[in-house]
KOLLO-747298 format. One record per residue (C-alpha): residue in three letters; x, y, z. Coordinates in steps of 0.2 Angstrom, whole numbers, plus 5000, padded with zeros to 4 digits. Each point is the difference from the previous one (the first is absolute). Layout:
<sites>
ALAXYZ ...
</sites>
This chain:
<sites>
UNK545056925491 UNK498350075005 UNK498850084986 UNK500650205001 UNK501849914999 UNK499749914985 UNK499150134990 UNK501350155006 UNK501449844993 UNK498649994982 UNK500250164999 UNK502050025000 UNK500249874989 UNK498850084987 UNK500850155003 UNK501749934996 UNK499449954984 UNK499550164997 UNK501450075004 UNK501049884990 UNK498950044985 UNK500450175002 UNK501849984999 UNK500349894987 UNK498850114990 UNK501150175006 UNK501649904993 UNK499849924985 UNK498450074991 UNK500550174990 UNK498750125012 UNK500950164992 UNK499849944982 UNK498149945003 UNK499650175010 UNK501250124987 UNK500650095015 UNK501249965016 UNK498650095008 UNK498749884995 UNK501049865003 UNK500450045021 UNK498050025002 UNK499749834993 UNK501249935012 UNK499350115015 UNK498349934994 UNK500849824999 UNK501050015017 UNK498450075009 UNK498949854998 UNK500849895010 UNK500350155012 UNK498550015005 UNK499649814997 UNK501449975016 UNK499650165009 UNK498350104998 UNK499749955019 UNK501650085005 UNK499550164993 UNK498249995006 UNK500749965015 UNK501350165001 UNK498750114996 UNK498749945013 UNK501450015011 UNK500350184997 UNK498350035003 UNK499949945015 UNK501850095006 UNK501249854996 UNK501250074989 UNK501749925003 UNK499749824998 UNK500749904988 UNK498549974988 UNK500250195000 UNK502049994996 UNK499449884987 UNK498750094992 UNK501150154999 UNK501449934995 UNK499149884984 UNK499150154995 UNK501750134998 UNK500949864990 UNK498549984988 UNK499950214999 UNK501550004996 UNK499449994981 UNK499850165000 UNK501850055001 UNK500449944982 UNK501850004999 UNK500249885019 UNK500149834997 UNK498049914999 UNK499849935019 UNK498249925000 UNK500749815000 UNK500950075016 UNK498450075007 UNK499049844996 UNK501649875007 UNK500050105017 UNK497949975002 UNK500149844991 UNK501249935014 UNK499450125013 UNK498649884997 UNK501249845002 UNK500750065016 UNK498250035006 UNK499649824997 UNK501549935008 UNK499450115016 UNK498449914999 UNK500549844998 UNK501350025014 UNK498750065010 UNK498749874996 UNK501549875003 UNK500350065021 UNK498150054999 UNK499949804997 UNK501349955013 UNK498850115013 UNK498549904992 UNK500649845004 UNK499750045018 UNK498650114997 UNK499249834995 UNK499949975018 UNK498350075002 UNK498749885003 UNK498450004988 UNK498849895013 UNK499849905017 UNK499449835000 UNK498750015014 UNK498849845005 UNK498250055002 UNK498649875002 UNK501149874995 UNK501050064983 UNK501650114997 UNK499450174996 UNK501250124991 UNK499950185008 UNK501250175001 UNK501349995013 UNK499450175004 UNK498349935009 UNK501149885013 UNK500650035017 UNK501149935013 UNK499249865006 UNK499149924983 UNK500649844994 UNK500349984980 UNK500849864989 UNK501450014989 UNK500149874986 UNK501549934990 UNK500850144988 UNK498950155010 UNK500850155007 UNK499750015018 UNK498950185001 UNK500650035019 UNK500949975014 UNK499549875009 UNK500249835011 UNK499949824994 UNK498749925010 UNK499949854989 UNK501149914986 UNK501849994994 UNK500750084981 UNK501650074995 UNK499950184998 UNK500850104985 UNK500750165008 UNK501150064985 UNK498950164995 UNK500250085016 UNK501849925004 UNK501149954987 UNK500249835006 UNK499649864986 UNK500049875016 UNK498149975004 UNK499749975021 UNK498949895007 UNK498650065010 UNK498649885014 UNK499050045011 UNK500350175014 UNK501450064986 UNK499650184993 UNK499750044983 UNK500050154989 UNK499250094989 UNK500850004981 UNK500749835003 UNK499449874989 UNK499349825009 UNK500949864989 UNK499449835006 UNK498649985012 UNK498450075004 UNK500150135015 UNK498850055013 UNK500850185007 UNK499150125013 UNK500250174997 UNK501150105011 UNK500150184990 UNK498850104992 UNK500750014980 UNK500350185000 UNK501349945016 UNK500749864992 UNK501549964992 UNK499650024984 UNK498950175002 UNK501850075010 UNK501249944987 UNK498950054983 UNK499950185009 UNK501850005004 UNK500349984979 UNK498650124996 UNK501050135010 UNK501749974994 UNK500350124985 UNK499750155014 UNK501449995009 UNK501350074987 UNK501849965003 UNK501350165003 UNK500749954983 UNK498250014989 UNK499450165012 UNK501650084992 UNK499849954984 UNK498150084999 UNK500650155009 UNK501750004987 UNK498749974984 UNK498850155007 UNK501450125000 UNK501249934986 UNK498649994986 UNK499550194998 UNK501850045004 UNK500749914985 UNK498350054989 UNK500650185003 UNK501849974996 UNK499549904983 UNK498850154996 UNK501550145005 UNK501049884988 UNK498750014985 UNK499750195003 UNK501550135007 UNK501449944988 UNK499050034985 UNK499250165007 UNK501650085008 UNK501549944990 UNK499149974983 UNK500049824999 UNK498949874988 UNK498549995007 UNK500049834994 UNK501649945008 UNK499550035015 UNK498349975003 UNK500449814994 UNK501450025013 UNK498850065014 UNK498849844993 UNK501349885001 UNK500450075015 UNK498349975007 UNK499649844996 UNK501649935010 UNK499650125012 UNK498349905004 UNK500449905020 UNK498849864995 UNK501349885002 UNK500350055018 UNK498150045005 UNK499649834992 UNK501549875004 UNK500250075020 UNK498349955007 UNK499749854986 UNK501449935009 UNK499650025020 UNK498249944993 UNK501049864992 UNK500949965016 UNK498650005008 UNK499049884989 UNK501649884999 UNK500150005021 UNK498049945000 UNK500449874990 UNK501349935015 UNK498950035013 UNK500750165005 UNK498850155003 UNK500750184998 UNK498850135004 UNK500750174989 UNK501550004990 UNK500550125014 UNK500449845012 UNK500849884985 UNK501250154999 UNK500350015017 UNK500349825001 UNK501450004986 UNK500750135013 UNK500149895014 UNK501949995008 UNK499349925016 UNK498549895005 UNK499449965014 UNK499249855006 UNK498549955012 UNK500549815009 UNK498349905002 UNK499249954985 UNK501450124989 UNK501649895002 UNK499149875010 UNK498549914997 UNK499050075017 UNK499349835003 UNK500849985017 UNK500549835011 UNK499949965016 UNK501749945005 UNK500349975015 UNK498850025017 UNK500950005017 UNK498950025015 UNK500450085015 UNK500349875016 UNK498249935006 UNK499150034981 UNK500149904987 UNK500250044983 UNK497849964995 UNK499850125013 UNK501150134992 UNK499749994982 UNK498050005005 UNK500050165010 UNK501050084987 UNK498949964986 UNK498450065011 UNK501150165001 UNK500250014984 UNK498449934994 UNK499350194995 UNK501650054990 UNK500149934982 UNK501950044999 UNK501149884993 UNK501149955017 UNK498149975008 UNK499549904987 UNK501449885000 UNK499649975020 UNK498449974997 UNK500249874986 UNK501649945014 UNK498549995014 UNK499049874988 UNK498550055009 UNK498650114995 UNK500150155014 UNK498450045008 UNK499750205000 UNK498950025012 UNK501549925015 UNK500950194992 UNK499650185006 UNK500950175000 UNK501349964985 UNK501150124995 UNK501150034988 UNK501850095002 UNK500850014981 UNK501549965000 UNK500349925018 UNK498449865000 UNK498549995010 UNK499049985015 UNK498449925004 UNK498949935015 UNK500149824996 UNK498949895013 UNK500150145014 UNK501850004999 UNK501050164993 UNK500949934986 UNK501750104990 UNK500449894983 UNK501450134992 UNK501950044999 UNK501550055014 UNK499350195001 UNK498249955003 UNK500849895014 UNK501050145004 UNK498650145000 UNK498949885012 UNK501449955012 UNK500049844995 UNK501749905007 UNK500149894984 UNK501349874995 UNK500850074984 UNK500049864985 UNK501550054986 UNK499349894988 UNK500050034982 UNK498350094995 UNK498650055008 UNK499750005017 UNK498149995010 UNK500450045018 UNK498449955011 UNK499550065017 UNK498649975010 UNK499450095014 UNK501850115000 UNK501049845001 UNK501049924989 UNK499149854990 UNK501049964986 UNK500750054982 UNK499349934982 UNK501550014986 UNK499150054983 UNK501349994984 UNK499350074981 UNK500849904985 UNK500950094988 UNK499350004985 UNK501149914985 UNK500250134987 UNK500550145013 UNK502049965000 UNK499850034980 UNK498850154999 UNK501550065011 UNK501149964989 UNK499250064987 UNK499650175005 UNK502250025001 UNK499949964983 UNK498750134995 UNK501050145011 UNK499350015017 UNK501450065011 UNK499149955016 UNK498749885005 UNK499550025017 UNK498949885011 UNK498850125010 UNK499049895016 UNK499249995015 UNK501149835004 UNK501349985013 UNK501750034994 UNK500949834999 UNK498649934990 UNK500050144988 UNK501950004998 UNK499949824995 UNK498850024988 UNK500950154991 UNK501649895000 UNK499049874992 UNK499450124986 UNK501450104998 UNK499150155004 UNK501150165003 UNK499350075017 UNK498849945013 UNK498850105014 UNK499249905012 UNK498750035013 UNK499250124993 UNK498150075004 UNK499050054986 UNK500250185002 UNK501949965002 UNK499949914985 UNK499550164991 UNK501450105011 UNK501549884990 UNK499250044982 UNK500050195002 UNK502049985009 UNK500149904982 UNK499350114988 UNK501050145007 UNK501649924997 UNK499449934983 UNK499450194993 UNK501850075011 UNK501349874991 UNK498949994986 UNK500050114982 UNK498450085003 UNK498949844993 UNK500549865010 UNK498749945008 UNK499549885015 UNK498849834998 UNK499049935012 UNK499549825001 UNK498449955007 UNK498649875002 UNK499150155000 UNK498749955014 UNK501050085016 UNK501250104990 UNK499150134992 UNK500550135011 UNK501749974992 UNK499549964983 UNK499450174998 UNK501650085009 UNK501249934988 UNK500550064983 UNK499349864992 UNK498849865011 UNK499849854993 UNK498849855005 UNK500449834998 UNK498849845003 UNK498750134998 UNK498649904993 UNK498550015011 UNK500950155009 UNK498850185000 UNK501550085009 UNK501449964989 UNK499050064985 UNK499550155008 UNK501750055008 UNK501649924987 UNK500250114986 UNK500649834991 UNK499149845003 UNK500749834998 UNK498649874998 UNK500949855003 UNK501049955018 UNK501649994990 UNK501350125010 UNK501049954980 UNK498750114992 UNK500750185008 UNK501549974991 UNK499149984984 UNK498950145003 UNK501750115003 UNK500749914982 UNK498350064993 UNK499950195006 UNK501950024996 UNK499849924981 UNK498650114998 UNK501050165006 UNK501349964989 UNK499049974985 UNK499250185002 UNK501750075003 UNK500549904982 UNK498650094993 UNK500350215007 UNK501949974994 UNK499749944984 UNK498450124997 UNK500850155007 UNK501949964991 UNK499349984982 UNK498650135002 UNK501350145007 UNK501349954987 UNK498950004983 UNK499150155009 UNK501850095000 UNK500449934985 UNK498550104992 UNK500250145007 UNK501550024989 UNK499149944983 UNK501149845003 UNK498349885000 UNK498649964987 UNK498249965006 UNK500749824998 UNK501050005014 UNK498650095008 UNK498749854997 UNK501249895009 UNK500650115015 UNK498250035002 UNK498949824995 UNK501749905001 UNK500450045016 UNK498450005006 UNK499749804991 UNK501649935008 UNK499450075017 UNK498549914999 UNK500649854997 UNK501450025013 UNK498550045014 UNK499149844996 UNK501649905006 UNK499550065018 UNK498549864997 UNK501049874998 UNK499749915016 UNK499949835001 UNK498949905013 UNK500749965016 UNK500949824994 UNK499649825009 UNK500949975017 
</sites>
């Protein structure tokens, strides 16, 4: 508990005292006989009762009134206020039945229920924190032979600082010298630490465990990781789900609706049928007080915040409660292949020259080729070359997405790409059906050769598959630029439901919208479509789909700017947790609008017809309000991704 919690929790407990005082003076000690009237004896216990009334609640009624001042009339310290302050006036109705214990029991536990909310709140705030923690303080920098400490803010890409055992790294960078295990759990979940050494990345909000590293600078900090992500959190709680906007809009409306009902209540039978004034006022009080929404207006958002809160605590970013609803939604997902399902890091497999080449020749004019791109299938022929490729032998390169790439290599046109650049360029090629990627090379307009490239599957993919059945997904479906055989083997091995292949980025985006339209057509108006990225050439399609979620997306500027949900470990196992998380924390606010709405409308009937005391009142009202609390804060409960 902070400081205001504890003395708001001080201050309920002395006025329960009170208030316990004041009962146990009301029924045992002979008021009417000490005062010599029944008169007397109601204004001692109005007298008595009021103490710890305004002891719980004299900032409630502060509050109300500064409201009304300000043009905020219908909120609940307003209800309250009202409400309290009718059940103590009622001692000027002599012959109803004294209701100031009443009055100060619904501000007294008003009070309880407004200290659940704030502890419940400080709880997720707490779960946000953890990774708000993130944020570097200082930089070790060496200057004139010693480590000075200075704000991350003054560095650039470029500058060189030192990261010690147990230091958070302050930003994104490369190791240039020294090995340490790395503890990645405040941005990821995962309890595993990873080892990093020299020309590995590193990034900020990551604590160094072991060793001593040197790291240069690759981003500025307010690019880094760490800036993106605590900016990400900052702007969570804007983006209201469809469920919390209805429930503001429901309380703006329903709250002076029910405040004139209770005041027609109180007024038209007395003045127009000739009824006890008293009767029905403390019907139209009762009525009011279980009339107040707080346990809706309180429980609804405390719970997305909840969820929201727990998901951090698993690695798993969501950017509004909007998207964490959306998610619970899903009835399909869709799935990038390299570095979603598969690790990206591709393989030469297989080289077969063409007749008069060998295959040296071919794997070294396809890595000059490719020596400008810093796509995956490049990479892997240039670590395949094991040669450093000389730039300055490479003029004219180009780039074709989705088809490969052409360069001027030693003089020579040069084509490094699949069938339909070979087709495009007339190229008579040998076709190669082997299972995964195929490099076709061509040299000069002739035939030269092909490279086979094959992507490991990563191991958790079959169950994250799997597991995603089990949370509800009707269809899972495989979306990539591959040829078709290897993709249909890889969604066999997975399990996955569907499979497009050979798609161009722009067609990539074509399959998702022919998706989303037979999701929101089959669907019951909420279903919703999820993409999976590694968010770096995916955004386009991240920001199509219903709900884009980045996986792998540490380090990543695009995923964090384009996924509305942001997985920060490489686990494909994590976007069925994610869906477990946004569909518990849907059904926990649900829980809570039944529960709230179904007491509330029953005692609310029930007084209407005289049937319920301010009792029943206190607990349709605080009761409610208190088990809804408790109820939201279950949507925290999210433990760290385990070992393994």
């Amino acid at each position: 508990m902070n400081k205001k919690q504890k003395r708001m929790r001080n201050r309920i407990i002395v006025a329960l005292a009170l208030f316990a005082c004041a009962w146990a003076v009301e029924t045992f000690a002979p008021l009417e006989a000490w005062t010599g009237s029944e008169t007397g004896a109601l204004w001692v216990e109005f007298a008595l009762f009021l103490v710890p009334y305004l002891v719980a609640g004299y900032d409630v009624v502060l509050k109300a009134f500064r409201n009304i001042g300000h043009g905020q009339v219908f909120d609940e310290d307003f209800l309250m206020t009202v409400a309290t302050i009718g059940a103590f006036a009622l001692v000027l109705f002599p012959s109803s039945e004294p209701h100031m214990a009443e009055g100060a029991a619904v501000m007294l536990f008003f009070q309880v229920g407004e200290l659940f909310q704030s502890y419940a709140v400080g709880k997720s705030r707490e779960s946000i924190a953890e990774l708000m923690d993130i944020a570097p303080d200082y930089a070790n920098v060496e200057r004139d032979g010693r480590l000075v400490q200075v704000d991350p803010y003054e560095l650039s890409p470029g500058d060189v600082i030192v990261v010690k055992p147990g230091e958070r790294v302050p930003l994104d960078g490369i190791v240039t010298s020294g090995t340490s295990q790395m503890d990645t759990s405040s941005l990821t979940g995962e309890s595993v630490p990873r080892t990093v050494r020299d020309g590995d990345e590193v990034i900020s909000g990551c604590v160094n465990m072991t060793g001593v590293l040197t790291v240069a600078v690759t981003k500025p900090f307010a690019q880094s990781t760490v800036s993106r992500i605590l900016e990400l959190v900052e702007n969570a709680s804007d983006k209201k789900a469809r469920t919390e906007s209805f429930i503001t809009r429901f309380a703006r409306y329903y709250t002076p609706a029910v405040v004139g009902v209770a005041a027609a209540l109180a007024v038209l039978p007395p003045l127009l049928l000739g009824q006890p004034w008293e009767t029905w006022v403390e019907r139209g009080l009762v009525f009011l007080v279980v009339s107040c929404p707080c346990a809706l207006v309180i429980s609804v958002p405390l719970s997305f915040f909840g969820g929201i809160g727990g998901a951090s605590r698993a690695g798993v970013l969501v950017k509004g409660s909007n998207y964490l609803e959306a998610l619970a939604h899903a009835k399909v997902v869709a799935f990038d292949k390299t570095g979603t399902l598969t690790s990206g890091t591709f393989e030469v497999v297989s080289v077969k020259p063409a007749a008069g080449r060998t295959a040296e020749e071919l794997l070294e004019t396809a890595a000059l080729a490719e020596s400008f791109s810093d796509h995956p299938i490049a990479l892997s022929v240039r670590r395949a070359a094991r040669r450093e490729t000389d730039g300055s032998r490479v003029r004219d390169a180009q780039e074709f997405g989705g088809h490969g790439v052409s360069a001027v290599v030693d003089g020579a046109a040069v084509l490094v790409g699949n069938d339909k650049l070979m087709a495009e360029h007339a190229v008579d090629f040998v076709a190669d059906d082997a299972v995964g990627t195929v490099l076709y090379v061509a040299v000069d307009g002739s035939f030269a050769g092909s490279i086979v490239i094959a992507d490991r599957i990563k191991p958790q993919s079959a169950q994250a598959i799997a597991d995603l059945h089990k949370e509800g997904i009707r269809r899972t479906v495989m979306l990539t630029g591959d040829r078709a055989d290897v993709a249909r083997a890889i969604a066999e091995r997975l399990g996955l439901d569907d499979v497009r292949s050979q798609l161009l980025p722009q067609q990539k985006v074509e399959q998702v919208e022919k998706l989303l339209a037979e999701v929101h057509d089959q669907g019951r108006g909420r279903d919703t479509l999820a993409f999976v990225g590694d968010g770096i050439n995916d955004a386009p399609v991240l920001m199509r789909a219903d709900v884009g979620v980045a996986m792998g997306a540490l380090g990543s500027d695009a995923a964090i700017e384009a996924a509305d949900v942001v997985l920060m470990d490489d686990d494909p196992v994590s976007i069925a947790r994610a869906v477990n998380i946004a569909k518990k924390t849907l059904s926990i606010v649900w829980q809570n609008i039944v529960f709230a709405l179904g007491v509330k409308f029953a005692v609310l009937a029930l007084a209407s017809l005289g049937l319920a005391n301010m009792w029943m009142a206190v607990f349709a009202d605080v009761g409610v309000a208190v088990i809804a609390i408790l109820n939201a804060m279950r949507a925290m409960n999210v433990p760290r991704k385990p070992i393994g």
